[in-house]
N, C-alpha and C positions, 0 to 999 in steps of 0.2 A: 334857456332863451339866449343867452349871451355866447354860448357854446355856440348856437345856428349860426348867431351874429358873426361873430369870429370866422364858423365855416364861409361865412358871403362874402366876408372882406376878403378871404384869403381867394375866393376865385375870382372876385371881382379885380384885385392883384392882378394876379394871371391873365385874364381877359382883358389887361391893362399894356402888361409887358407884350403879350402876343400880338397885339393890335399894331404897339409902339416896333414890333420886330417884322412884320407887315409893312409898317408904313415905309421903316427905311428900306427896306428890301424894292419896294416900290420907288422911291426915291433912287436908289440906285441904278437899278435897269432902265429908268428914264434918264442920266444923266451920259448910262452906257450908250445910247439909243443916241441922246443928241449927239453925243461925242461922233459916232459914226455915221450920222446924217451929214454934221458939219464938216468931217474930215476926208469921211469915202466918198459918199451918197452923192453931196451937192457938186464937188470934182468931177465925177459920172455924168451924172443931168445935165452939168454945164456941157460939156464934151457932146452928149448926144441931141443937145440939141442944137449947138453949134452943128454939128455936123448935117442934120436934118435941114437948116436953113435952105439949102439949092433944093430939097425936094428929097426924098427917099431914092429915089431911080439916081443921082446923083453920087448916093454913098460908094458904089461897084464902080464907077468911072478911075478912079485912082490904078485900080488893081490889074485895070487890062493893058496900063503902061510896063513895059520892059523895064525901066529905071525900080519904079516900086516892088512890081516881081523878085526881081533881082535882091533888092533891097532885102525882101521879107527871105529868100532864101541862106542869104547872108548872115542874119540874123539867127535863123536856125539852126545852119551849122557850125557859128560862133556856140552857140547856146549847147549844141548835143555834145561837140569839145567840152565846153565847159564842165558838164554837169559830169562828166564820166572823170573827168581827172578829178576834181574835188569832193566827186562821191570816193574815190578809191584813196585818195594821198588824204582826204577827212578822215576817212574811219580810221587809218592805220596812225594819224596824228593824234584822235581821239581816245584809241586803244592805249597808244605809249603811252599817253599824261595822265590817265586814270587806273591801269594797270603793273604801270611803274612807276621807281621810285632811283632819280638818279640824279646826279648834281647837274644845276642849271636848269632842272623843271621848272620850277617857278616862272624863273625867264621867256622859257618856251614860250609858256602858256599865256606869258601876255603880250610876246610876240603875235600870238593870234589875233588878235583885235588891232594889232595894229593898221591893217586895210579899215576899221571903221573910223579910226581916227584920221589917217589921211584924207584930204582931200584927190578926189579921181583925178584931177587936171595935176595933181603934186605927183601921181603915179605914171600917169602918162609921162612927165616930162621927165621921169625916172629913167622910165623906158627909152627915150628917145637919148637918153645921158651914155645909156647903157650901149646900145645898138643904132644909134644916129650916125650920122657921119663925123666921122673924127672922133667918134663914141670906144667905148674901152675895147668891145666884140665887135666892130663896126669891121676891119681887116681880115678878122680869122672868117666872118661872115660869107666877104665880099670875096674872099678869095676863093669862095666854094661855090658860086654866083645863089647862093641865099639870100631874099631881099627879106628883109625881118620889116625894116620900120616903112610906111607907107601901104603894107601889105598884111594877107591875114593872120600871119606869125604871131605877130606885136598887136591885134586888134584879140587874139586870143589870148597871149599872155595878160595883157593886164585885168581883161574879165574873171580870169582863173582868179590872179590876185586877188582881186577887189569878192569876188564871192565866197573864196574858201572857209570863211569864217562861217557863212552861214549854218554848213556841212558840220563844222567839227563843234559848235555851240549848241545844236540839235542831239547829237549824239553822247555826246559827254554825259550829261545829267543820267541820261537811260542807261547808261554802262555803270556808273555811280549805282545807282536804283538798283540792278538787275545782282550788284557783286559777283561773286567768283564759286559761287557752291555748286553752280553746276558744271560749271567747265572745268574745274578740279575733279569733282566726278567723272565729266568724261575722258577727263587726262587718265584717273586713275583707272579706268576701265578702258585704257591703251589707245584711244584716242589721241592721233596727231594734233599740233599747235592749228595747223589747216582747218584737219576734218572739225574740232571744236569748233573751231570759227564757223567756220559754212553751215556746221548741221545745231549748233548750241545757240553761240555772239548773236550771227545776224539775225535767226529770225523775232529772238528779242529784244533787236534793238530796230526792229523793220520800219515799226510806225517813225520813232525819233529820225530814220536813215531818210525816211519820205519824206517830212517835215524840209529837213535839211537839204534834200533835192531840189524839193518845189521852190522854196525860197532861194535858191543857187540860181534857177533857171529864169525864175522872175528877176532875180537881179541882172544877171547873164544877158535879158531880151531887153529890160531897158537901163539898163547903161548906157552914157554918152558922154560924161567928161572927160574921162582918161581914154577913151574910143574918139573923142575926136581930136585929140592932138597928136595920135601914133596913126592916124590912118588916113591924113591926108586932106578925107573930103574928098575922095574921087569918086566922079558922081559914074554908076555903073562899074564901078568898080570892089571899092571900098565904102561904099556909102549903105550903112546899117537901116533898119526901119526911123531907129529912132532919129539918126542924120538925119535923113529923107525927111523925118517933122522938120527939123530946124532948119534945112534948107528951103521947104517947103512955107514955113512962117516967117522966113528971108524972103524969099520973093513974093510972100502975099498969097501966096496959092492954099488960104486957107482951111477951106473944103477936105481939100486932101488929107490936108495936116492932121487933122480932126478925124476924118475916117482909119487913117492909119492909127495913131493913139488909138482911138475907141479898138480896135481889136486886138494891137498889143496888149492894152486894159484887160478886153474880153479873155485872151487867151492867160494869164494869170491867173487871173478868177477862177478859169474853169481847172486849172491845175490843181490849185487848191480846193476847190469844193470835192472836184474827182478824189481826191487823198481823204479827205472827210469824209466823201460817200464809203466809202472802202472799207476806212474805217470803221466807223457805226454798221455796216452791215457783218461783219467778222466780228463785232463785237458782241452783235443778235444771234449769230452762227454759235459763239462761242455758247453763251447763256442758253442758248435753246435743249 
């Protein structure tokens, strides 16, 4: 009798802990859940429905302006720069600090972050230190008729800056993870430093490489502090999407402001879900 006894305690235990490892389990995905209604969700809803105010037929109104057009194509090919230099000078900075070993690494390596520590407007006014007039490159420039600052040069260099972390902090861990058995391998089965990389490196570090994309190109699309002190403000010129808000929330021309953000927003989002969807179905391809 005492023996059952003991057997009921001990599940009743059990269905005690498991309950208690439920409950926090539940506690937390709701804490997940608020976190991202307060931080994402309600930013969104606020946005679309600002936007919605003049009416739905009003949201298209922004876009069929030349200034905006302009704007968004600016933005893109700020962004396609971007993401191409800091995928290629990433990997190859992510490669040396995890696959070597040479004085001053350490350094390097926290030279990296240092664009998360500055401030964008401390980078821009770098740039403009650098290449302004009367700036250190500002003659060797000027003598080539290169216009670096006011123009797309300097509206390119400091998004490179300001994103390149993203790229090489994505990639890192996965190189870490993946170590060197196999590229040794295919070293020692006469495989070039190249061909390793191309047919070995990337395609296992693809998913980390995407990550670090996506995140480069969102940062890349809305930037504007170090983008609006090297670029002027020229409005059809140099004026970015995200200018285009601020000058657009300068004059009041609310509506706009709102419609452009909401699809800057949009287009983020959907970069990363696309990397997600990709993901997850290569991962069902693989298991299948």
């Amino acid at each position: 009798m005492s023996a059952g006894a003991g057997v009921r305690r001990k599940h009743d235990r059990a269905r005690m802990r498991r309950g208690r490892g439920v409950a926090v389990r539940g506690a937390l995905v709701t804490v997940c859940v608020l976190y991202l209604a307060v931080l994402l969700l309600a930013p969104l809803g606020g946005i679309v429905w600002q936007a919605r105010k003049p009416g739905w037929s009003a949201l298209g109104d922004p876009f069929t302006r030349s200034d905006v057009v302009h704007a968004f194509w600016l933005t893109a090919i700020i962004a396609l720069i971007t993401v191409a230099v800091t995928t290629a000078f990433g990997v190859i900075v992510a490669w040396v600090l995890i696959r070597h070993r040479f004085r001053g690494r350490a350094l390097l390596n926290g030279l990296v972050d240092l664009p998360f520590a500055l401030s964008p407007v401390t980078v821009g006014l770098a740039c403009v230190l650098l290449f302004g007039r009367g700036g250190w490159f500002h003659e060797f420039f000027a003598a080539r008729g290169i216009q670096i600052i006011f123009a797309l040069p300097s509206m390119v260099l400091v998004t490179i800056f300001i994103s390149i972390p993203f790229t090489i902090r994505e990639v890192q861990p996965v190189l870490e993870e993946i170590g060197t058995e196999e590229e040794d391998a295919a070293r020692t089965l006469g495989a070039s430093v190249l061909q390793t990389f191309f047919r070995v490196t990337l395609p296992n570090i693809r998913w980390g490489l995407l990550y670090g994309i996506a995140l480069s190109a969102a940062r890349a699309i809305g930037e504007i502090g170090a983008v609006l002190v090297v670029s002027g403000l020229i409005q059809g010129r140099t004026e970015t999407a995200t200018l285009y808000i601020y000058r657009a929330m300068e004059e009041r021309k609310t509506a706009s402001a709102y419609a452009v953000a909401l699809t800057l927003a949009g287009v983020s989002i959907l970069i990363l879900a696309a990397i997600e969807w990709l993901k997850h179905k290569r991962t069902r391809e693989d298991e299948a």
